[in-house]
N, C-alpha and C positions, 0 to 999 in steps of 0.2 A: 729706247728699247735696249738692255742689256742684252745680250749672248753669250756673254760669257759664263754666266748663272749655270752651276747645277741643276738640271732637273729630274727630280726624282718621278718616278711612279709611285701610287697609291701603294703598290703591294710592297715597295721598296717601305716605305713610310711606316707600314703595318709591322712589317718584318723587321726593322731597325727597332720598335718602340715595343713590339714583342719580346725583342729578346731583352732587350732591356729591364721592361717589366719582369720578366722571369728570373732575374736575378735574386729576387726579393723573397718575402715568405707567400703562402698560397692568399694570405688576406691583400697583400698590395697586389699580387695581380688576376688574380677574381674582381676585390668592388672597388678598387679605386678606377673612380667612375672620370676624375678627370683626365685619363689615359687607362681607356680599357684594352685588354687584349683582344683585336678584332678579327674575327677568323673570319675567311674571304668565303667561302662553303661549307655547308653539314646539310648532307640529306643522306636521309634514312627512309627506307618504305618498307613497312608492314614487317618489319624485327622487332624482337621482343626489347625491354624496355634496360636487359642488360645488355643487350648485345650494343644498344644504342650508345651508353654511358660507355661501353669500351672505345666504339667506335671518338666518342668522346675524348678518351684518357689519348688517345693513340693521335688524336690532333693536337692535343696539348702538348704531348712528347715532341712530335714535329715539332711545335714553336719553340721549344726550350732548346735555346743556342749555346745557354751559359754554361746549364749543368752539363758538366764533363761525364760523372757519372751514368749510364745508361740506367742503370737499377733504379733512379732518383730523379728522372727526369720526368717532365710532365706536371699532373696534381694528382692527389692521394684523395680519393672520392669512398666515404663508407657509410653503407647502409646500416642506417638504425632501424628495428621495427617495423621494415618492410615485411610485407606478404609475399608469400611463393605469387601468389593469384598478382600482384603486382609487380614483379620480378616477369615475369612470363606474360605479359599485356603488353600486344603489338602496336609498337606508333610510327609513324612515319612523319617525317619533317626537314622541310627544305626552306633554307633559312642561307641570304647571300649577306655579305658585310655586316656584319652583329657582332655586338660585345660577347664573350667566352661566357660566362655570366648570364646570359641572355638565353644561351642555348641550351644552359643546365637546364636553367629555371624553367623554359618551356618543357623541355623534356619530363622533371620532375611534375611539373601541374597536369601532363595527359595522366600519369598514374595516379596523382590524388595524392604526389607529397609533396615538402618546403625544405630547401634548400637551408643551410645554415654555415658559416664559415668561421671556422672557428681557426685558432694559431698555425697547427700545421695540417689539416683536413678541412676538407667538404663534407658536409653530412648530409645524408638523403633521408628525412624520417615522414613520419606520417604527421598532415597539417594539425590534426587536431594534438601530439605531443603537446608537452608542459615544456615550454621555457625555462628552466632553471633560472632565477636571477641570482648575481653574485652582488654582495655587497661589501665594500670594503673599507675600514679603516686606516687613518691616518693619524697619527699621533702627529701635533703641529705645537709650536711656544705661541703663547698669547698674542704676542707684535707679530704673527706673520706675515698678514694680509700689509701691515704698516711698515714693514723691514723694507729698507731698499737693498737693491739685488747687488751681488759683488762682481 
C-alpha cells in the first residue's frame, strides 16, 4: 500500500480537466466526448427556458479558469429561429455529474430544439431546420495517395 500517493477528489479531477478543456475552442470542450466538461450540479425549477440557458452560460463562466478575460469567458450560445412561445416555456431540471453538453441538450429537447456546435458558438435552433451541408474541394497531384510523406 502506498501513502505517499496524491489523492485527489472527484471535483478536484473535474476542475483540473475543466479548465483544461476550456482552454481550447467551444467545439473541444462541448463534444469532445473523451474528456467532457462535467458540471457537478444544474437544477432549475419551473424558469422559463432562457433564464435556464443563462443560468447555463453562468456555470460555464465558473469553469472557465483560463480565460483571463471576463467578457470572453464561458460559451457563446445563440438562438436561431426560436419562438418567443419557446423562449418563455418553463422547465425545470436537476441533473448531478453530467457532461456540459448533456445539459444543453436536455435543456434544448424540453423546448422542441437541437443543439449544434459549430467553431466559435452553440446554436439553439428548431429540430426540424435544414442542415446546411458544406462540401469541399481539394485540388491534389495524381501520386498523392502513393507519395511517401517527408
Amino acid at each position: 500500500m502506498r501513502t505517499s500517493q496524491a489523492s485527489f477528489s472527484l471535483q478536484a479531477i473535474v476542475a483540473i480537466a475543466g479548465c483544461l478543456l476550456l482552454s481550447g475552442h467551444v467545439l473541444a470542450y462541448i463534444t469532445d466526448c473523451s474528456k467532457p466538461i462535467m458540471i457537478e450540479e444544474f437544477k432549475v425549477k419551473e424558469v422559463t427556458f432562457v433564464e435556464a440557458v443563462e443560468l447555463f452560460r453562468a456555470k460555464m463562466r465558473e469553469l472557465d479558469c483560463i480565460e483571463p478575460d471576463p467578457q470572453k469567458k464561458g460559451v457563446n450560445i445563440v438562438f436561431q429561429g426560436v419562438t418567443e412561445e419557446q423562449k418563455k416555456k418553463k422547465v425545470s431540471l436537476e441533473l448531478k455529474i453530467v457532461p456540459a453538453a448533456f445539459v444543453l441538450e436536455s435543456l434544448a429537447k424540453m423546448v422542441g430544439l437541437q443543439m449544434r456546435v459549430d467553431a466559435h458558438a452553440v446554436v439553439l435552433l428548431p429540430k426540424e431546420a435544414n442542415q446546411a451541408l458544406q462540401t469541399r474541394i481539394y485540388r491534389v497531384p495524381p501520386d498523392f495517395l502513393t507519395q511517401k510523406a517527408k
